[in-house]
N, C-alpha and C positions, 0 to 999 in steps of 0.2 A: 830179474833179481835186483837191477843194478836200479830200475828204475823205481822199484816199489821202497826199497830201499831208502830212496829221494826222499818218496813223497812221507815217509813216517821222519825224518827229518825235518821237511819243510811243515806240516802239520802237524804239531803235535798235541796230543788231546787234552781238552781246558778243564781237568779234574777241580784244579785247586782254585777255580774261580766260580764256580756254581753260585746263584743267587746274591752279585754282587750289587745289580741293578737295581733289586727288589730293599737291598740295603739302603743305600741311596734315595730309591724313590722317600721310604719313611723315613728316612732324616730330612730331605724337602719336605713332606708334609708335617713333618715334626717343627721345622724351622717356620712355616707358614702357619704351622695354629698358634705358636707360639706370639708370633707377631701378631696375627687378627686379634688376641685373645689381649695382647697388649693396644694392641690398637682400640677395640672394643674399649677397655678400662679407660684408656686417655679420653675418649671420645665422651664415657656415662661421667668422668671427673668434670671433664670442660663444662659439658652439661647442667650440671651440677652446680658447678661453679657458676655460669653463666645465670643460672636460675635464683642462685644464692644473690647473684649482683644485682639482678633486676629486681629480685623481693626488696631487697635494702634499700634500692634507689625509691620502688615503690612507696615504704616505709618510707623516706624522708620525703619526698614530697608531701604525701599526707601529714606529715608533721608540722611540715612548711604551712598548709594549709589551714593546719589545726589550728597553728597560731596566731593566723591571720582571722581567722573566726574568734578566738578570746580576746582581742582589739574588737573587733566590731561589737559583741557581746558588751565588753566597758563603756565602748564609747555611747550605747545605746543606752544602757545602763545610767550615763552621766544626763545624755540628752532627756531621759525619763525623769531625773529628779529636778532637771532646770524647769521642765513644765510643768511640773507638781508647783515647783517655787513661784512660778510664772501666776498660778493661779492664786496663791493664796498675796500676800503683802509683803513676803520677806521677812529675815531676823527686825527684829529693831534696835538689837545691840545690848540690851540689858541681861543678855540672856549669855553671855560670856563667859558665864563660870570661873570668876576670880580675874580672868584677862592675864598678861604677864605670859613671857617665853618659857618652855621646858628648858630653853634651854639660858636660860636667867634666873632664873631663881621661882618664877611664876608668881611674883609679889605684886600683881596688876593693880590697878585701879577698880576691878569689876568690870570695865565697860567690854572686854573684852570682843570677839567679832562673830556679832548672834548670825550674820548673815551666814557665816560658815558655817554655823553648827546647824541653821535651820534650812538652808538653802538646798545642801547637799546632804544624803543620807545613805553611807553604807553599813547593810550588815548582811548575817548571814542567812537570811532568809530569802539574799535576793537570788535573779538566775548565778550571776559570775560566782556563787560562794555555793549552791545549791552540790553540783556539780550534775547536774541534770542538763546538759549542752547539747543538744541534738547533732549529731553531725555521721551522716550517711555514707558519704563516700568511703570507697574502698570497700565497701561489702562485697561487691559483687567478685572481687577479689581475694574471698574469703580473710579479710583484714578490718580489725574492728580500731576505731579512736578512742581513746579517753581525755577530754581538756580538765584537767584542775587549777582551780584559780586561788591565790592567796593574795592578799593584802599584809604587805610589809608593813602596815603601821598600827597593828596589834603587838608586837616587839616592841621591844628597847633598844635604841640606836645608841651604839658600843661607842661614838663619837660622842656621845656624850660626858665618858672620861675623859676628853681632850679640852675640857670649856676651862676657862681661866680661872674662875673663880675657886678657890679650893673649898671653901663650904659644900657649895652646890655637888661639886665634881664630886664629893664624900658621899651626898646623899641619892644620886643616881648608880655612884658604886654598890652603896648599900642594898638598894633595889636589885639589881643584877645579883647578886650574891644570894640575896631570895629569893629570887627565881629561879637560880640554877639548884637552889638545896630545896625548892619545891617539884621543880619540872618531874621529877621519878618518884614521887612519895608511891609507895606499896608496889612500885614495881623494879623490876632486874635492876642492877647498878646502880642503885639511890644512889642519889652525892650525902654524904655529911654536909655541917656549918663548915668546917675545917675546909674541906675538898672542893666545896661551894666558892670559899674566900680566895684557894691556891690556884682554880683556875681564870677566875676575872683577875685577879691579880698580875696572873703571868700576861694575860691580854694586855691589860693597862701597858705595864712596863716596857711590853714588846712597842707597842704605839709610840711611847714616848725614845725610842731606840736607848734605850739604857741597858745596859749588860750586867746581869746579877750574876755570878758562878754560882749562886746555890739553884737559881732556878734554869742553867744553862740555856740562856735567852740569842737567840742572832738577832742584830741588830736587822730590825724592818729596809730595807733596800728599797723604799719606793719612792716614785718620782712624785708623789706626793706629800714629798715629808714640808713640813714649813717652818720654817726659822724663824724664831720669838726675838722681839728686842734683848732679853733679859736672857740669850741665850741656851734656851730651853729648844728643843725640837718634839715634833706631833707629827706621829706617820700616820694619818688617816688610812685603813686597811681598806680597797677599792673593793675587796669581796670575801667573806667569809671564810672562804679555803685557804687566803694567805693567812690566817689563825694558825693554820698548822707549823708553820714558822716558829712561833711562842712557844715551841715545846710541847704542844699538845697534839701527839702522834697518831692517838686514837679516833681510828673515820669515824666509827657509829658514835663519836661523841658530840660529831655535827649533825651527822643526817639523821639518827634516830637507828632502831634495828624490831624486827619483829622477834617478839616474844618465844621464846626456846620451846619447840613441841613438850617436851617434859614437863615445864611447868603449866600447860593447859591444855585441854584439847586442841585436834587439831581446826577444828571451826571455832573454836572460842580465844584463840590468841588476839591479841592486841598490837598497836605497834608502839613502842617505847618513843619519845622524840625526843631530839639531839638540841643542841644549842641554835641549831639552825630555827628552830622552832619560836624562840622568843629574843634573838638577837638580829640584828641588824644592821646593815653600814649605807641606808638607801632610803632616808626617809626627812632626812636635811641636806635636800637639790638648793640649787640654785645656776639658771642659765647667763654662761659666759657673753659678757655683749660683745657682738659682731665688729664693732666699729674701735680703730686703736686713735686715739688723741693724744697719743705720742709724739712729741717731735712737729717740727714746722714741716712746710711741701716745698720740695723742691721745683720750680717752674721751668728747668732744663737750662737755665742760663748759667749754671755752674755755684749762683749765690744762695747757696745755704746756711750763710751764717746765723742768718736768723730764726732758722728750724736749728741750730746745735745749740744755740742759745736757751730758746725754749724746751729742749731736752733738757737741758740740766737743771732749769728752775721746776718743771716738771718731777725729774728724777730729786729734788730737794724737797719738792712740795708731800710727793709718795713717799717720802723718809719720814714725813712728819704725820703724814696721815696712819700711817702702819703705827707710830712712837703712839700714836693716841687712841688707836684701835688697838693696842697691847693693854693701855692703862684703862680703857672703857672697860669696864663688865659686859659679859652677852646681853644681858640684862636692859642693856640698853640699845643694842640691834634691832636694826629693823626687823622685821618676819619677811619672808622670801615668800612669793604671792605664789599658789597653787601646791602649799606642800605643808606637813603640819608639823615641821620642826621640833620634832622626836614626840613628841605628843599620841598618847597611846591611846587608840581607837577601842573605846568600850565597848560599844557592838560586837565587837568580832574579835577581841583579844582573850588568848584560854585563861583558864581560872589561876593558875600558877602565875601568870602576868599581875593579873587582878592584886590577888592577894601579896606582891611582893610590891603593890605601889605603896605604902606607908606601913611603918614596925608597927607591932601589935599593939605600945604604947599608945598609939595616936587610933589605931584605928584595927581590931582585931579582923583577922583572915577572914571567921567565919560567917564577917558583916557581909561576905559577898555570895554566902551560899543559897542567901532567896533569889537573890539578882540568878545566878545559874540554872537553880532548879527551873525558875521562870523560863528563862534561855530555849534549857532544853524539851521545856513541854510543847513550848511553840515550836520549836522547828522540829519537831517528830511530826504535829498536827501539819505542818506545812509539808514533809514528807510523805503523807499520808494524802494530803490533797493531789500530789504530784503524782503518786499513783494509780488513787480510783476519782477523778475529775468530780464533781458533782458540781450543782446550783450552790453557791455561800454567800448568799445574798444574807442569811440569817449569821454566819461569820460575821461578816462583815458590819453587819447592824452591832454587834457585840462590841468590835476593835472600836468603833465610833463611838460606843458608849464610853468604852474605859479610856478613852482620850479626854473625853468630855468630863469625865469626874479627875480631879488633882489628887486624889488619894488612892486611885488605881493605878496598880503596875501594869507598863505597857513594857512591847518590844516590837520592832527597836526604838530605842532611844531617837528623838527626833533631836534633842538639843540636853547637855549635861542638867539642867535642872528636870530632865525626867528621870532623873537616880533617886530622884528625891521622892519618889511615887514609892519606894520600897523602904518598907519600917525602920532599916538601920539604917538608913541614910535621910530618913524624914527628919523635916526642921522639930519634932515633938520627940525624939532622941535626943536627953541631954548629955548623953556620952560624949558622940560627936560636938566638938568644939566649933564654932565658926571661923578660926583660922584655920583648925585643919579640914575644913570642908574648902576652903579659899584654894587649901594648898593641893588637895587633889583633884576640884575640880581646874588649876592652873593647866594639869598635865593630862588632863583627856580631852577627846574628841570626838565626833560623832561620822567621822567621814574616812575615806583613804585613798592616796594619790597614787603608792607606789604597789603593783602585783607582783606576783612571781607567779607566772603561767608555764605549767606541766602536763606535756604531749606525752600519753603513752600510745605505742603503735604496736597492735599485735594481730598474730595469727590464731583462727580458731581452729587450726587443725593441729593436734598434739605432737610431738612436746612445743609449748607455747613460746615464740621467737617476739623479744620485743625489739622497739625501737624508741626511745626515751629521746627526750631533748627538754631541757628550761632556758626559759626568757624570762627578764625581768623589764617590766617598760613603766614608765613614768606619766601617767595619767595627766594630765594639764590645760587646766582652762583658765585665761584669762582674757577679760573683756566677753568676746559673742565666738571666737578662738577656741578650737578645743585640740589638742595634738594627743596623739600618743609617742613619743619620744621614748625608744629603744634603749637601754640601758648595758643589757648584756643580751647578743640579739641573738646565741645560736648557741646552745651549749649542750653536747654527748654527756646523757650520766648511765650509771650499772642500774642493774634491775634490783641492787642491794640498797640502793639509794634513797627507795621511795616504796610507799606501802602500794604492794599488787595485791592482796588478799580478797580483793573486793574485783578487780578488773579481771582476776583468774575466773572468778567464778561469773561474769556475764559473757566472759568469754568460752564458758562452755554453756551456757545459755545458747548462745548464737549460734557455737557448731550445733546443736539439737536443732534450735530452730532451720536452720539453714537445710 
């Protein structure tokens, strides 16, 4: 008794622990899916992540690439018209179109520089303007390229309200103010005359760092501002975007915006364009010389008195040269070799440009709308070739004919006296005066030194992932020398920046294809 007794003491039965095990075990396995399931997500993120890095890295290489192909594109382009020039005999000079600086007043002599205008020839017919650039890579990586190419000197260089002369600087203002109250005629956001005048204005003012309180201006901050004998300051703007300084907050009022589905279908919208479209601050270069002749050299013997010497007659002699470079007119500047010193490229400048080079007194808008129509017949047909190839040996015979007649309109323009092939600008229009023919053919050109090249990088598989970047480089030949000198050599934009309405849709071209 004593012993059984024990053993219900020493044992006693595990009622209130049943299935404590089986508890446990699924909280371990609870605690383990828990983690795999977290693990798993960390692993499809990194992945992910990983895949996003290397598409984007992809993407900018091909960008990298892209851009290096619209350099070779130009400079081939340049080397194609040197031997067109090669073959025939050159300008001979008389063919100048008034002569004189845009940025002087363009009061020349006439003799102006036929070689430039005959020598070299862009417009939009060629490959760089087409936008037809073949460029393969990255397909196999289901990623397609687009290069677009623009010529900065279809614009008006906004530097041109910084020129001395206050007539002139009135009459480029003028321009710009017509331009900007033509750029939207019948579409979204017209500008008024009024809204036209208040935004070059605020420009101007901001340039010249002067603070209005009605137009709450900051004063320009750049290290390019330059100080006049007579006290005045000129902040040449290095690029476009510092505009928004001036007060003018609104992006799409530089870059342009596509058309609001509401107001058109969705395959029939258009894209409205910004300022960016007919302004510019990159089309009056000129390269800094290497060498400083400053100052005497020191020979290491400690005697330099005779280099501090020659600094300061130096430093008196640049005192006098500046006092007389304030008093000279632009007008009487040299021209800077390989650039067209604001001089607006006819070829390739929109109609809005056109029509804002001289007031309607001098010379009515609508003298430019044969010149346009022309424009665009030829480069639909030259569209048209690019897609279904044929023999144009019988083109061809055509273009040669209407070169060969003086009272057929051609395109492009090989030199400003072929403006004169079209009835409002024939010498048998006595509308047109001969001073105002002097005066506008001062301020065109038939060629262009400065681009702005636009990589688009995208995926053909939906939803479509870009990768955007703009360069701007500076075309330059001088002597047998041909450079392309980088400007702004690498620049991230939004895909709200620039019209895709046309890259969307080859870009599902290509996933079909593909």
């Amino acid at each position: 008794m004593t012993s059984s007794s024990a053993r219900d003491i020493e044992d006693p039965p595990l009622l209130g622990q049943r299935g404590t095990v089986l508890i446990l075990a699924f909280l371990v396995m609870l605690i383990l899916a828990v983690m795999v399931t977290q693990l798993f997500y960390s692993s499809s993120v990194d992945l992910r992540v990983a895949e996003h890095d290397k598409r984007n890295l992809q993407m900018e290489l091909l960008a990298r690439a892209g851009l290096r192909k619209a350099q070779v594109v130009l400079l081939l382009d340049l080397e194609d018209d040197s031997s067109s020039a090669e073959d025939q005999e050159g300008g001979s000079g008389d063919e100048g179109g008034g002569g004189g600086l845009p940025t002087g007043g363009g009061s020349g002599d006439g003799t102006g520089d036929g070689a430039q205008e005959s020598a070299t020839v862009d417009a939009l017919d060629e490959d760089w303007a087409t936008g037809d650039i073949p460029f393969e890579l990255g397909s196999d990586q289901r990623l397609r390229v687009k290069i677009h190419i623009e010529d900065e000197d279809r614009k008006f260089n906004l530097l041109l309200l910084g020129t001395r002369e206050e007539e002139y600087r009135k009459e480029w203002r003028e321009r710009m103010e017509r331009a900007v109250d033509l750029m939207r005629d019948g579409k979204p956001r017209d500008f008024s005359s009024s809204e036209a005048s208040d935004i070059v204005q605020r420009i101007e003012e901001w340039m010249k760092g002067e603070r209005n309180d009605t137009l709450e201006l900051t004063v320009a901050p750049l290290a390019s501002k330059e100080q006049r004998v007579d006290g005045s300051t000129f902040h040449p703007p290095l690029s476009l975007d510092e505009l928004q300084l001036a007060g003018l907050k609104d992006r799409t009022l530089f870059t342009g915006f596509l058309e609001p589905a509401s107001r058109r279908d969705e395959e029939d919208r258009s894209w409205v364009m910004g300022v960016r479209s007919i302004f510019t601050v990159s089309t009056n270069l000129e390269m800094e010389g290497g060498s400083d002749d400053k100052g005497g050299t020191n020979d290491g013997s400690g005697n330099d008195q005779e280099g501090e010497n020659k600094e300061e007659e130096d430093k008196k002699k640049e005192e006098e040269e500046d006092k007389k470079d304030d008093e000279k007119t632009d007008q009487e500047e040299e021209e800077a070799e390989g650039v067209n010193n604001g001089r607006i490229n006819v070829n390739t400048a929109p109609l809005c440009v056109l029509k804002a080079l001289l007031p309607e007194s001098e010379l009515p808008a609508s003298a430019w709308d044969e010149y346009e129509e022309f424009r665009n017949e030829h480069l639909k047909e030259i569209l048209e070739k690019l897609k279904n190839p044929f023999d144009d040996d019988k083109d061809k015979d055509e273009e040669d004919r209407r070169k060969d007649d003086p009272d057929e309109p051609i395109y492009p323009l090989e030199s400003i006296e072929d403006l004169r092939r079209f009835e409002a600008f024939s010498e048998k229009n006595t509308f047109l005066q001969p001073d105002t023919w002097d005066k506008l053919s001062s301020i065109l050109a038939v060629q262009s030194n400065v681009f702005t090249v636009t990589v688009a990088v995208g995926t053909t598989d939906e939803p479509h992932q870009y990768f955007i970047v703009r360069s701007l480089f500076w075309r330059r030949r001088t002597g047998d020398e041909t450079k392309i000198i980088p400007l702004v050599h690498f620049k991230l934009l939004s895909p709200t920046e620039i019209d895709l309405q046309g890259f969307d849709k080859e870009l599902a071209q290509w996933a079909e294809e593909f």
